[in-house]
C-alpha positions in Angstrom: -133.4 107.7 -98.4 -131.1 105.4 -99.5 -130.3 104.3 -102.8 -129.4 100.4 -103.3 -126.9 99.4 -105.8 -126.3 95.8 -104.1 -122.2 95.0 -103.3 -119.9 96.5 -105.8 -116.2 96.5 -106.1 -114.1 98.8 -104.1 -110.4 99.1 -104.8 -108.0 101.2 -102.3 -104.4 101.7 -102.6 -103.4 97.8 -101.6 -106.7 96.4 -101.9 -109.8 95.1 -103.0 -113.1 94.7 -102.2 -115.2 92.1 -103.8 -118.1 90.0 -103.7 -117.7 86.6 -102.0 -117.3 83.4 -104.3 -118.1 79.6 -103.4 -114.4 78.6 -104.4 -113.4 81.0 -101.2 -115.1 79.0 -98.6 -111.3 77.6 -97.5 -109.5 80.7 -97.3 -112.0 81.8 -95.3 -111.7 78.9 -93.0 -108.1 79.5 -92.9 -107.4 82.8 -92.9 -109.9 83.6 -89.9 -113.3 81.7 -89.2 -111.4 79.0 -87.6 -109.2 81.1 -85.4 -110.6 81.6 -82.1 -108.7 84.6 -81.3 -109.9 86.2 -84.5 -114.0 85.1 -83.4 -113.6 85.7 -79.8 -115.6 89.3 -79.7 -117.7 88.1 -82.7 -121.3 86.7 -82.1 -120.7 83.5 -84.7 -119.1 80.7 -83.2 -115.8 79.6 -84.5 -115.9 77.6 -87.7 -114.6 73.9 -86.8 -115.1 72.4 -90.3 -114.5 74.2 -94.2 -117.9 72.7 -94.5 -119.0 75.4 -92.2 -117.8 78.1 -94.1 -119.0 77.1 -97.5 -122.8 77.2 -95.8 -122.0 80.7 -95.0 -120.3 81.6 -98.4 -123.3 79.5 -100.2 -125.6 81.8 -98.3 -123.6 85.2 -98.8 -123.8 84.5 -102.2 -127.4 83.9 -102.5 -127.9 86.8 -100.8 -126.4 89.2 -103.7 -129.2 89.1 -105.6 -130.7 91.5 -103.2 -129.6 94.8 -103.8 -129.1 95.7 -100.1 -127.2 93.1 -99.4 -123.7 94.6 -98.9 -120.7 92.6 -97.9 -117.5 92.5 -99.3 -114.5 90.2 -99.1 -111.3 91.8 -98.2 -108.3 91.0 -100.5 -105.1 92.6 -101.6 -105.1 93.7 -105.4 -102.3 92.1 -106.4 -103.3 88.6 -104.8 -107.0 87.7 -105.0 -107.4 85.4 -101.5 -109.5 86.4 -99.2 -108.1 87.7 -95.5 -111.6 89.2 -93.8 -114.6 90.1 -94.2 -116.8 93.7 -94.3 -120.4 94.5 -94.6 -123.8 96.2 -93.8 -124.8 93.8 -91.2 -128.2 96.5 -90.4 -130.3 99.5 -92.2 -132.8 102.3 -92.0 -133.9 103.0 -95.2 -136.2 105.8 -93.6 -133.2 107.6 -91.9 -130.5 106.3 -94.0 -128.4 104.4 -91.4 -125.9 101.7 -91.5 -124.4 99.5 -89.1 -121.0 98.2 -90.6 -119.5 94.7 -89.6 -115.7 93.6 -89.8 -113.5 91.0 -88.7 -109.8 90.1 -90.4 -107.5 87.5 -89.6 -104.7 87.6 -87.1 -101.4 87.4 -89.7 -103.2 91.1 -90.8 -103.8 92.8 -88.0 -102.3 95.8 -87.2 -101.4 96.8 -90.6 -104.1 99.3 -91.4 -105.5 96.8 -93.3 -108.9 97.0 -91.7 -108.9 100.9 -91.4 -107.8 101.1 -95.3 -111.1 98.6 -96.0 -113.2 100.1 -93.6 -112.7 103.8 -95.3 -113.2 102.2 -98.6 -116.5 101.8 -97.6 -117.5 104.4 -95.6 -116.8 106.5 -98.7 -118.7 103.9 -101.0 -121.5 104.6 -98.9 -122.1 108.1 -98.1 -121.3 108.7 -102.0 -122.6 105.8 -104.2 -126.2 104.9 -101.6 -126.5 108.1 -100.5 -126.1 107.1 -96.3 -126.5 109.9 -94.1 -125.0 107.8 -90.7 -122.5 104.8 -90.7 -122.2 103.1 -87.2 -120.0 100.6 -86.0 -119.6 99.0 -82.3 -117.1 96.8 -80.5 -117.1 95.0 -77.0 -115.5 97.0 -74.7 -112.9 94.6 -74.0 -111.7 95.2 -77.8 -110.2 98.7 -78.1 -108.4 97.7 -81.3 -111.8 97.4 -83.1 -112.7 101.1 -81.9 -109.1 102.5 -82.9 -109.8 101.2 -86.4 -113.2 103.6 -86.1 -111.8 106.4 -84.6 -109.3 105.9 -87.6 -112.2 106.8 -90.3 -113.5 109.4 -88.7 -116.0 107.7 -86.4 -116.8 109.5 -83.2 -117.4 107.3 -80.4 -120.8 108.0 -78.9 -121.3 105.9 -75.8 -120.8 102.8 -74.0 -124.3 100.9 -73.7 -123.7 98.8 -70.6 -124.3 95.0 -70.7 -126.4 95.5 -74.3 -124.7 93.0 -76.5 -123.8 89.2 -76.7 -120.5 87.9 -78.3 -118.4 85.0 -77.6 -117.3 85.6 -74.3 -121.3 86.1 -73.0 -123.0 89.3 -72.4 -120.7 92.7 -72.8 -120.5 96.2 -72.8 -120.3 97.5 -76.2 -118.8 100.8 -77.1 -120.8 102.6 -80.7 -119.1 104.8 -82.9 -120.9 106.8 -85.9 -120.3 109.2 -88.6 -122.0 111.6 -90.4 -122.2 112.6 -93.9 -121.4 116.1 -94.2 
């Protein structure tokens, strides 16, 4: 059974995790939802307008007054701008699984950025709700997604042919999961 506490801060060794505010609708826009590279595997269509992401940040933030609604906005401590985004984008309360959700922008990737957030809240998870499985998945066509899995611990646990829908159309998409021990 999981227990809710709602999105709470996470800091790692270079950043932090926080809540989304309205005031960070246009780094958003700029530091990924408009980038089509960065959206290409993603099932949201690339933002062509800041007025697009400040209907998605007005909604993210509505939806912290539910307590299991969990999605963080990835910064660096030492600069508070938003460069991605990470969350619980699906649960089972009854068997305490979580899918997790991540995208970053392109001047960040390949820095461990993603790996360093997505650990953040793996352990967040398994030790503050009380998860017993986190998943993840990618389209096959992005391995990077999956190294950044493997990373924290994920195993990957099959390729479900032709079962998802993302930018490019229909896909293959590749699950990872862990376990709490």
């Amino acid at each position: 059974m999981l227990t809710h506490t709602g999105t709470k801060t996470i800091d790692t060794e270079r950043l932090r995790l926080r809540r989304f505010r309205r005031e960070d609708a246009q780094a958003m826009f700029d530091n990924w939802a408009s980038d089509d590279e960065v959206t290409r595997f993603l099932s949201w269509p690339t933002h062509t307008d800041v007025s697009i992401s400040q209907f998605v940040i007005d909604d993210w933030v509505n939806s912290y007054q539910k307590d299991e609604t969990y999605l963080w906005a990835i910064t660096f401590r030492d600069k508070d701008i938003p460069i991605g985004s990470i969350s619980v984008v699906s649960h089972n309360d009854r068997v305490g699984k979580m899918e997790i959700g991540y995208c970053i922008g392109k001047a960040w990737w390949h820095q461990g950025i993603m790996t360093e957030a997505l650990g953040g809240v793996m352990n967040f998870l398994f030790n503050e709700v009380g998860a017993n499985r986190l998943e993840a998945s990618h389209d096959a066509n992005n391995p990077n997604s999956g190294a950044v899995m493997s990373k924290c611990g994920m195993l990957f646990e099959g390729t479900l042919r032709r079962s998802g829908c993302n930018n490019q159309g229909i896909c293959d998409v590749c699950w990872y999961a862990a376990i709490r021990n």
